[in-house]
VONU-276892 format. One record per residue (C-alpha): residue in one letter; x, y, z. Coordinates in steps of 0.5 Angstrom, whole numbers, plus 500, padded with zeros to 3 digits. Each point is the difference from the previous one (the first is absolute). Layout:
- code	X	Y	Z
- A	X	Y	Z
...
//
This chain:
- code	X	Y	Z
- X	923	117	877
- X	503	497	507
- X	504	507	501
- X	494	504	498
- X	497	496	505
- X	506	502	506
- X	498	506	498
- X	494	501	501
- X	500	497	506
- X	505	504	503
- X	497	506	500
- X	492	499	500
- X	496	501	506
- X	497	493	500
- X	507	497	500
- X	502	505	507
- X	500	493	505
- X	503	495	494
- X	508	498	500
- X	503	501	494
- X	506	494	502
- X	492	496	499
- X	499	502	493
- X	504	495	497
- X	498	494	505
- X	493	502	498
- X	501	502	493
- X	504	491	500
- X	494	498	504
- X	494	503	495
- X	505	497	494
- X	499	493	503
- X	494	500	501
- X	499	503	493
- X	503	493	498
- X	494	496	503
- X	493	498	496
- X	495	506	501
- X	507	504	503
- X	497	506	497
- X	493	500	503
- X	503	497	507
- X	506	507	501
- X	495	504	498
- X	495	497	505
- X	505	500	505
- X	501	509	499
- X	492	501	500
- X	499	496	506
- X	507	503	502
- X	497	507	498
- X	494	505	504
- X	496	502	495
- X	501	507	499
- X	507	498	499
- X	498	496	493
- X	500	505	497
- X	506	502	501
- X	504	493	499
- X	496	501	493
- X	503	507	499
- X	507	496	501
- X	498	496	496
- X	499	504	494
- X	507	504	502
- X	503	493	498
- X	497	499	495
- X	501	506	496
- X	507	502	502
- X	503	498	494
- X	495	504	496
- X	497	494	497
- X	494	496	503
- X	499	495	495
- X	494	494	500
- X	504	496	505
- X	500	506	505
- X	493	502	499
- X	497	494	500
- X	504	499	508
- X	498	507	501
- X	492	497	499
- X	502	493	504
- X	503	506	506
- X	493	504	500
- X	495	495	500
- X	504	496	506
- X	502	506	504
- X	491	503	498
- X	502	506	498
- X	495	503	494
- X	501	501	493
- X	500	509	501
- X	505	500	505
- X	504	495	497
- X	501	504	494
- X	501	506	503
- X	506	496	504
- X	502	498	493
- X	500	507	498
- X	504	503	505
- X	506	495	500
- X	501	501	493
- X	500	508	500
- X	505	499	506
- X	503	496	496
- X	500	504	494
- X	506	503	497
- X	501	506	494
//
């Protein structure tokens, strides 16, 4: 997940300003965190406030990128996609079709 994450970050648009030598950083900052009571709910507080709103969507869709790069979105997976969704305001309709998206972009024959 974490080299899906590098790439992604690596070549989108919204990630044009970010420095890859920061990723891992960040990526060892938000794991510490996670680690903390209510950890969850502080990281993904700290990227909404972190995000303009028309960006939340696209944190979603990068999100569900992750989520289904193994082919594999299990009950886990889903329910932090939910916990992502509600926090970030992003609607149900777009939500899934954010969903769907990522899993034919990551289909394979």
């Amino acid at each position: 997940e974490l080299r899906k994450i590098g790439n992604v970050t690596a070549a989108l648009p919204a990630f044009h300003n970010f420095s890859q030598e920061k990723l891992v950083p960040v990526a060892q900052e938000c794991a510490s965190i996670l680690q903390e009571d209510d950890g969850l709910a502080t990281v993904l507080g700290l990227a909404k406030e972190a995000l303009s709103p028309n960006m939340r969507e696209t944190a979603y869709a990068m999100a569900a990128d992750v989520a289904v790069a193994d082919l594999k979105v299990g009950a886990e997976e889903q329910r932090l996609l939910e916990i992502i969704r509600n926090t970030l305001g992003v609607d149900r309709l777009t939500a899934a079709a954010i969903e769907r998206g990522a899993q034919a972009r990551h289909q394979t024959a």
